[in-house]
C-alpha positions as CSV (number, residue, x, y, z in Angstrom):
1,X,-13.6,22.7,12.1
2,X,-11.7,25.9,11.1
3,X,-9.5,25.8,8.2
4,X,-6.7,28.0,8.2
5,X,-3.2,28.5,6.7
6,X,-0.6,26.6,8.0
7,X,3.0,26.3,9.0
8,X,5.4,24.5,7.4
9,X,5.4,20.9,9.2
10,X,8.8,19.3,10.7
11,X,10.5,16.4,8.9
12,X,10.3,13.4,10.3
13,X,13.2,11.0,11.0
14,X,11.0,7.8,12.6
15,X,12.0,3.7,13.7
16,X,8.2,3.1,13.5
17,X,6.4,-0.3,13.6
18,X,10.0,-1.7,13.1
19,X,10.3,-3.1,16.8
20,X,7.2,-4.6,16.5
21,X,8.0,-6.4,13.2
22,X,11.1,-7.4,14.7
23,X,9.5,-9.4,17.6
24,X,6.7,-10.5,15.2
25,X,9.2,-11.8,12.9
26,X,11.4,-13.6,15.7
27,X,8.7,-15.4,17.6
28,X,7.7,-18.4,14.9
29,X,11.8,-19.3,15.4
30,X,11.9,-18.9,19.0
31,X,8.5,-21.0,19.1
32,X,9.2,-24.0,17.2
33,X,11.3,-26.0,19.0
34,X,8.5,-25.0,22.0
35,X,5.9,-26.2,19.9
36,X,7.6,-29.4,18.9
37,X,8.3,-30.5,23.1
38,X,4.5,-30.1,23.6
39,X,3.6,-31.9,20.7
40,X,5.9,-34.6,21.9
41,X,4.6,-34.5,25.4
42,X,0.8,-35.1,23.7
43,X,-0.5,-31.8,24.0
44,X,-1.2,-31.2,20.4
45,X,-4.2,-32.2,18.6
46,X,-1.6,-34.0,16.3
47,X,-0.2,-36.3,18.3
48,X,-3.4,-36.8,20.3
49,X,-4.7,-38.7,17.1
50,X,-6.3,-41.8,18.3
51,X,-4.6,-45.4,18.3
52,X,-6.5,-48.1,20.6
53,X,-10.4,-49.0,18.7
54,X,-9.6,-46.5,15.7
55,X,-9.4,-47.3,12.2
56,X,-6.4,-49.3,11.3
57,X,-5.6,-46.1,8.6
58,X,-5.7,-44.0,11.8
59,X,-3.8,-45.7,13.7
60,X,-1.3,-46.6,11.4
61,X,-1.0,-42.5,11.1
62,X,-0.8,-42.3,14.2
63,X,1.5,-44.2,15.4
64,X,3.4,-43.1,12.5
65,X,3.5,-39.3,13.2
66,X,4.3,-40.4,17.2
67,X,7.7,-42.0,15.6
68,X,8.2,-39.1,13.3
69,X,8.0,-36.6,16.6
70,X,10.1,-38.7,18.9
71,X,13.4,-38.8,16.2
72,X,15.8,-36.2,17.9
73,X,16.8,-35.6,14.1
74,X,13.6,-33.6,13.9
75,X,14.1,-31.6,16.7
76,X,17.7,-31.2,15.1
77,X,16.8,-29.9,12.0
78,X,13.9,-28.2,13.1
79,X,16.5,-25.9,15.1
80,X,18.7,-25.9,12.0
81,X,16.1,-24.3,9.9
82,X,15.0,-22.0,12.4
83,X,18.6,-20.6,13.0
84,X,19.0,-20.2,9.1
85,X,16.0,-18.2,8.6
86,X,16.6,-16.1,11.5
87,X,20.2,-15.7,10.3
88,X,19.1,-14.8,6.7
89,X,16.7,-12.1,8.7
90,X,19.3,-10.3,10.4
91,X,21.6,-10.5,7.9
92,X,18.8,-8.7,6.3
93,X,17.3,-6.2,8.7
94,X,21.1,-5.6,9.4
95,X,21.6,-4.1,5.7
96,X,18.5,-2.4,6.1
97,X,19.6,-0.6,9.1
98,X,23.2,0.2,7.5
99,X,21.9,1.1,4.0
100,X,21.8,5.1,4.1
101,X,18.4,6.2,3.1
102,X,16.8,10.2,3.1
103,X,13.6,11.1,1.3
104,X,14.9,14.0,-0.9
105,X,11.7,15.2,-2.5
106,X,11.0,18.5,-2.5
107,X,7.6,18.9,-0.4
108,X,4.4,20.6,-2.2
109,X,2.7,23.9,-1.0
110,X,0.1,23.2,1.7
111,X,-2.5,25.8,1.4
112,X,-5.0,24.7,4.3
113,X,-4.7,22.7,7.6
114,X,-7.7,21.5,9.2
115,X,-6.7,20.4,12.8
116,X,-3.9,17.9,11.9
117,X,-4.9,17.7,8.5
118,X,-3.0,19.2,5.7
119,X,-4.2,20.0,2.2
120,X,-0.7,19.7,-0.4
121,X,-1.4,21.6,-3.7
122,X,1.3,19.9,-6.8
123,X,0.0,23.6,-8.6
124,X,-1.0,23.7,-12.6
125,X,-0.2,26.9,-14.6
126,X,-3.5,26.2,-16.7
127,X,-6.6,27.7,-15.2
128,X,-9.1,25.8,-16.4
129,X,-6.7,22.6,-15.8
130,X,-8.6,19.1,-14.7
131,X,-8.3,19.0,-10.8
132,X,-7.8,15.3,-9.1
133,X,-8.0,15.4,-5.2
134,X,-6.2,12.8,-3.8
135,X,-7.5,11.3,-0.4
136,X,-5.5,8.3,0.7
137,X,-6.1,5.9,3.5
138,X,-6.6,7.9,7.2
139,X,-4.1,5.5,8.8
140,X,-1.0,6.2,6.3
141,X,0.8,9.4,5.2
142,X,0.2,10.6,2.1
143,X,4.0,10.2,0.7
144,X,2.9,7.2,-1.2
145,X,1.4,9.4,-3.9
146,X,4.6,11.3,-4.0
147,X,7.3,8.6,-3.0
148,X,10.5,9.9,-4.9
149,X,10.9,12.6,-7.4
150,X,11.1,9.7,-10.3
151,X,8.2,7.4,-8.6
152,X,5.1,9.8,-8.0
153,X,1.4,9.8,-9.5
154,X,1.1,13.3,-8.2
155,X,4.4,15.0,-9.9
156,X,3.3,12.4,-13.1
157,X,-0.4,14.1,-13.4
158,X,1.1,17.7,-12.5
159,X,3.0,16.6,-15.6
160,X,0.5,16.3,-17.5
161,X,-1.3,19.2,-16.9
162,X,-3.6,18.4,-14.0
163,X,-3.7,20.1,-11.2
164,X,-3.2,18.4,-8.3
165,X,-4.1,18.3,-4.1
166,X,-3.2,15.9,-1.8
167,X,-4.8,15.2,1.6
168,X,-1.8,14.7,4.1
169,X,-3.0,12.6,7.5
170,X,-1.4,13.3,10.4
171,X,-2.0,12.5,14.7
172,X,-5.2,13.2,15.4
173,X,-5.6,16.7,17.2
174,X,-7.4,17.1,20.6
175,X,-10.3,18.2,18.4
176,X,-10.6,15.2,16.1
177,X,-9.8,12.8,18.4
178,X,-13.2,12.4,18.8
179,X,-13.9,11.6,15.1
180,X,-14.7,9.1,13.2
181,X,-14.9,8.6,9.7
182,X,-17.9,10.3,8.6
183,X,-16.9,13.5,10.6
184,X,-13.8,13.3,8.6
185,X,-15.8,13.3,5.6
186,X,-18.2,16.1,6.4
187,X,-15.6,18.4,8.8
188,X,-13.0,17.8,7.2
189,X,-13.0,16.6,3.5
190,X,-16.2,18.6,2.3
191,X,-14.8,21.9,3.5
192,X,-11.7,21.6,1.9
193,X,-13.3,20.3,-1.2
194,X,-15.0,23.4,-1.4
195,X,-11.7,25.4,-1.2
196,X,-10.6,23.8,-4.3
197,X,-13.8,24.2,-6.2
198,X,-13.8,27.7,-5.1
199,X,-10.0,27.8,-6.7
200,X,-10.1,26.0,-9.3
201,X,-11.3,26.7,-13.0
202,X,-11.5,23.0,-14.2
203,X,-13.6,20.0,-13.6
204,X,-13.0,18.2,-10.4
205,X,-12.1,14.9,-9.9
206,X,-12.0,13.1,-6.2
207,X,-9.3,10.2,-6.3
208,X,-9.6,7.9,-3.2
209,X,-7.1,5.1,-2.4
210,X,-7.5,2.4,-0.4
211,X,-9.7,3.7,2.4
212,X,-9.9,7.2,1.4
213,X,-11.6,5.2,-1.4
214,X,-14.6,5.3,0.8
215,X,-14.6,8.9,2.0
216,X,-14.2,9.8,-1.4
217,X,-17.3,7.9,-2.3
218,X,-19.4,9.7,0.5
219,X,-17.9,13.0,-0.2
220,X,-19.3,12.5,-4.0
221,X,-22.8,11.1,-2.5
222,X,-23.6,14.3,-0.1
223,X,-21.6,16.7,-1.8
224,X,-22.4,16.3,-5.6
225,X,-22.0,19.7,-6.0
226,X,-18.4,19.7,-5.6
227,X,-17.1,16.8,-7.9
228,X,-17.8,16.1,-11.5
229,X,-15.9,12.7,-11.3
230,X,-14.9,9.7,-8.9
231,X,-11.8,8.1,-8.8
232,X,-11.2,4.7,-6.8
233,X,-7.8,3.1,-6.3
234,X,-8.0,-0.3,-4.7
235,X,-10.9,1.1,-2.9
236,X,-12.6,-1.5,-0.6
237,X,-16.7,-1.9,-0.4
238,X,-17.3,-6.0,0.3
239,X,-15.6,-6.8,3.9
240,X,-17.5,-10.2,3.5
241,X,-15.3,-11.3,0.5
242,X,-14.1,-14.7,0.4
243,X,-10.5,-13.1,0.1
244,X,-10.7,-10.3,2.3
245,X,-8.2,-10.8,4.8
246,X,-10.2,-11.0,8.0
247,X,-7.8,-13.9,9.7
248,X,-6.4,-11.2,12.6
249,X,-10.5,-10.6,13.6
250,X,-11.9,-14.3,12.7
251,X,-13.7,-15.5,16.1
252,X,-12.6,-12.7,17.9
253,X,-16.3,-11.9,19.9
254,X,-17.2,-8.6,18.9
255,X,-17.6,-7.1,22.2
256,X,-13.8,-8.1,23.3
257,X,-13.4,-5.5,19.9
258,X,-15.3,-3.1,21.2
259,X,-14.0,-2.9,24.5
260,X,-10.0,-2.7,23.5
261,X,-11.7,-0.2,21.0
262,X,-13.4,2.1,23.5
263,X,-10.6,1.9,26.4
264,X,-8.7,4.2,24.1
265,X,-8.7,7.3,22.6
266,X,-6.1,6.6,19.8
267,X,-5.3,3.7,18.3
268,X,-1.1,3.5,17.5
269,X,-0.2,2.9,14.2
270,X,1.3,-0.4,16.0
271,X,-1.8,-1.5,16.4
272,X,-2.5,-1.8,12.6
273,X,0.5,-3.4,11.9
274,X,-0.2,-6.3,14.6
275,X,-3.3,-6.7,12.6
276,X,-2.0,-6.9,9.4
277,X,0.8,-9.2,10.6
278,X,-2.1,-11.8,11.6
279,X,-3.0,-11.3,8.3
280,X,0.1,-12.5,6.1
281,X,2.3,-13.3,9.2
282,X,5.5,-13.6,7.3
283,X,5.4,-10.5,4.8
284,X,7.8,-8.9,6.8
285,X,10.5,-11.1,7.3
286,X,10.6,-12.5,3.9
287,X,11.1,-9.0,2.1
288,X,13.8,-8.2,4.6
289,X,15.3,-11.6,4.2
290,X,15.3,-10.7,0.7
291,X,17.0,-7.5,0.9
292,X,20.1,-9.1,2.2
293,X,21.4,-9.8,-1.0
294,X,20.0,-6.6,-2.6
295,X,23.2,-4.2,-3.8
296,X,23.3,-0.7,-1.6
297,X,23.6,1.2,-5.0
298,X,20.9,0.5,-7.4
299,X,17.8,1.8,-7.5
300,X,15.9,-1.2,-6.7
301,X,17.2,-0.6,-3.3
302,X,16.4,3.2,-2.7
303,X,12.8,2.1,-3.5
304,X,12.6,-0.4,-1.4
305,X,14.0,1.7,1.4
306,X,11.6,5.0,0.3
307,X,8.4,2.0,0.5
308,X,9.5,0.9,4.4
309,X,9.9,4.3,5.4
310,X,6.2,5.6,4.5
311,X,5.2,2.1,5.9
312,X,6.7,2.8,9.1
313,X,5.1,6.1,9.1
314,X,1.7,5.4,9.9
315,X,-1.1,7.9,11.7
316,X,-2.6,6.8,14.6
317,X,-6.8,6.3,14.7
318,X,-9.2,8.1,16.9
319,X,-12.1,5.4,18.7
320,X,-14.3,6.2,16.0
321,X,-12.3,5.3,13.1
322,X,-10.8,2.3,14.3
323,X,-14.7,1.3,15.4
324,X,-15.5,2.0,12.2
325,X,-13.0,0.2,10.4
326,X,-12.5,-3.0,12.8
327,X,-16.4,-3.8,13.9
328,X,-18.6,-1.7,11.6
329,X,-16.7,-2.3,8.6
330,X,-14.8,-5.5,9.1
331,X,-17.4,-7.1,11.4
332,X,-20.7,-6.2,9.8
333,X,-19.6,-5.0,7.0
334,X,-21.9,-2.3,6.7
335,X,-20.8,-0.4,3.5
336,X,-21.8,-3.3,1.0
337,X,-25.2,-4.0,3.5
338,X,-26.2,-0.4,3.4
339,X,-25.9,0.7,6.9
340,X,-23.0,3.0,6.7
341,X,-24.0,6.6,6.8
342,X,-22.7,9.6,6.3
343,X,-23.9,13.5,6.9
344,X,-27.4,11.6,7.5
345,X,-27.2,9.6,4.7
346,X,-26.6,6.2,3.6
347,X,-24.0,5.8,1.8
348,X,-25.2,4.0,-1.6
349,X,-23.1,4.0,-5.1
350,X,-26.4,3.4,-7.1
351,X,-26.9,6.9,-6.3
352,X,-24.4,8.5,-7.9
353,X,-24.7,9.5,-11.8
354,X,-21.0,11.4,-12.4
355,X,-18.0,9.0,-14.3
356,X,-16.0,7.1,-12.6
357,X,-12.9,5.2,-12.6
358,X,-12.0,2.0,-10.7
359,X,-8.9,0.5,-10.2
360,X,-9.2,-3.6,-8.1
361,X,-5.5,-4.6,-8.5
362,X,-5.2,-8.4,-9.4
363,X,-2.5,-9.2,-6.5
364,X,-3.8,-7.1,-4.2
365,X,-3.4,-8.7,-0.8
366,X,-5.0,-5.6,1.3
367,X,-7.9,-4.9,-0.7
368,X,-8.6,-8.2,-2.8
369,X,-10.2,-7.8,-6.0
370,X,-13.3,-9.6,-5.3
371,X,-13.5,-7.0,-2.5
372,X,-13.4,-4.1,-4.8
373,X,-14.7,-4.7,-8.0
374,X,-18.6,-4.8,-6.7
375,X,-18.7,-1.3,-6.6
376,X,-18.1,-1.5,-10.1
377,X,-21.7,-3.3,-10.3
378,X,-23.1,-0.6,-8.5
379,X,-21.7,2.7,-10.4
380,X,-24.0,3.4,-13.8
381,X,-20.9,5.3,-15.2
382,X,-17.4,3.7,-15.1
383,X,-14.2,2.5,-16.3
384,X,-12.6,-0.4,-14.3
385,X,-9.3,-1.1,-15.0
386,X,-7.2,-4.6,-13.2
387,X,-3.6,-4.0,-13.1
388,X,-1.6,-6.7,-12.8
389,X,0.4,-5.5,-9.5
390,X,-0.2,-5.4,-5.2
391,X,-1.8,-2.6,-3.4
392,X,0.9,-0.7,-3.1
393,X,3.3,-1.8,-6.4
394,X,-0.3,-0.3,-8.5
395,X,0.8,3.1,-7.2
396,X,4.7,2.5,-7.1
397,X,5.7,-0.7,-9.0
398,X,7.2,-1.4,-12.5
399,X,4.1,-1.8,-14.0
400,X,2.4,1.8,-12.2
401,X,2.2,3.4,-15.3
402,X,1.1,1.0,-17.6
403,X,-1.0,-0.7,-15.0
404,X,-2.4,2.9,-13.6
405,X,-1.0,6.5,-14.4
406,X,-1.2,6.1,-17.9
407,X,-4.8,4.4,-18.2
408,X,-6.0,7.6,-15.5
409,X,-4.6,10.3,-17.2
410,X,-6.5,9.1,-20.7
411,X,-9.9,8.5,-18.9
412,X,-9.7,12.0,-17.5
413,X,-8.7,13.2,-21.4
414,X,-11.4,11.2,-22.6
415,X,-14.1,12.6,-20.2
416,X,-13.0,16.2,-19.3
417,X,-11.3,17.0,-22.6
């Protein structure tokens, strides 16, 4: 792909996924009361439970729960509660609406473009400064490295003398639409990795998060040449971890995947957040529940509003990302089995001998600790660090630099010094 300079991209101004959270967040209310008539009517498993010849515990149950579902006060209060929640939400997603919010951050130099791909430069007046290139996950914006001027890893290691770049996703062009992750790696990354070797006095350090935790892993492995270190932020490697959240693709047949994966060119950012609504179905409406009673002033508040605004940004995936991601990932879990490849090669961690430096957040709910950490049992050189935060607080919380900036900048001192 040719790299070139680019022009200065548009701001955006976008509603998003919130539509779709809207209706996902609605339906358990409007369902209830559904759900309770047909449980009534004996068309749950529930109320099916036997009474005639079972047990005399069963049937006691039984006959029990059949009480229990015919009491109109349960119907009653079952409404009750559903109307309060759903009040509490749009009392909610009402402030949200009304609560001005603009990101006012000043946006970085981008010094290549790559298709839709952008390459942001934070720039370091020492030559010989330590260089971390940041790759974050191919279905978000890279704004969550750079969220406000007060609440960014990028401006924080600029500040510390490192220079930084910043790979900035975007809608796939016409030509990448036939890409999928390893092309992104090899047409992509490695040519703009060896831009900023080519510029760059100092040691170079590759910093993936999330999913650009793998591309940054496979850029290291067939590139050596241009890194001499290995960041991973809540990188993921073990798709068959007991807590890896796998509930929106569990007995799903993997062919019904791979057709609604192949009748599309791009897959909408919608289309992730349906998935990760299977996944932790009330997320959504309990943080905007909460931020009914949230003051329009503080800080708190812009933060939360700066967080749902690069949520709500999300980049769309070509076919052979979101194969690689929902079947070859998610389904067969082909990183951790050795069957993910890359420029020709398998992708294997053993191989690589530069440092590293994990981060597995303990409360991550996206990328689960026991999902990350293996690659730590893999790498021969690195630094594992467990903050005590989510996926996204590790980057942006209360405890970021305690928990991460802080414990990054001192493992690059310690190593590149």
């Amino acid at each position: 792909m040719a790299i070139h300079s680019p022009h200065q991209s548009l701001a955006r101004n976008r509603q998003g996924a919130l539509p779709l959270h809207l209706t996902l967040a609605m339906l358990p209310w409007l369902a209830s009361n559904a759900a309770l008539q047909l449980s009534k009517s004996g068309l749950s498993v529930s109320s099916a439970m036997p009474v005639m010849g079972a047990s005399p515990a069963a049937a006691k149950l039984g006959l029990a729960w059949r009480k229990l579902l015919s009491d109109p006060k349960l119907a009653q209060a079952a409404e009750a509660e559903a109307r309060k929640r759903a009040a509490k939400f749009l009392q909610g997603l009402s402030h949200y609406q009304k609560v001005p919010y603009e990101r006012n951050v000043e946006e970085p130099a981008c010094v290549l473009k790559a298709g839709a791909v952008r390459l942001l430069s934070y720039a370091c007046d020492k030559p010989d400064a330590p260089v971390v290139f940041l790759i974050p996950s191919l279905i978000n914006r890279y704004y969550i490295l750079d969220l406000a001027q007060k609440i960014s890893f990028a401006r924080y290691l600029q500040g510390c003398g490192i220079q930084v770049y910043i790979v900035d996703w975007d809608t796939p062009s016409e030509h990448e639409k036939n890409f999928d992750c390893g092309l992104y790696v090899t047409q992509v990354l490695v040519p703009m990795a060896q831009w900023i070797r080519n510029h760059s006095g100092g040691p170079v350090i590759l910093g993936g998060y999330c999913m650009g935790g793998l591309l940054s892993l496979a850029l290291a492995q067939i590139s050596p040449d241009l890194a001499d270190g290995l960041a991973l932020f809540a990188a993921p490697w073990d798709f068959f971890a007991p807590s890896f959240p796998r509930v929106a693709m569990q007995g799903v047949p993997e062919e019904i995947v791979s057709g609604y994966v192949n009748g599309r060119d791009l897959l909408p950012a919608e289309t992730i957040h349906t998935l990760f609504h299977c996944a932790n179905p009330y997320a959504f409406q309990n943080k905007i529940s909460e931020f009914a009673g949230m003051n329009p002033d503080s800080p708190a508040t812009q933060e939360f509003l700066a967080v749902e605004h690069w949520v709500n940004d999300g980049v769309a995936m070509t076919r052979g990302v979101a194969r690689d991601c929902l079947i070859e990932w998610s389904q067969r879990n082909a990183p951790a089995s050795g069957q993910w490849r890359v420029g020709g090669q398998v992708i294997d961690p053993r191989k690589l001998t530069l440092p590293c430096f994990i981060a597995a957040p303990q409360d991550d709910r996206i990328v689960p600790s026991d999902c990350a950490r293996p690659l730590a049992q893999l790498l021969k050189h690195h630094r594992l660090v467990e903050p005590r935060s989510g996926h996204v607080g590790m980057m942006v919380g209360s405890r970021r630099k305690t928990g991460l900036w802080e414990p990054f900048t001192q493992w690059i001192s310690g190593q590149f010094a």
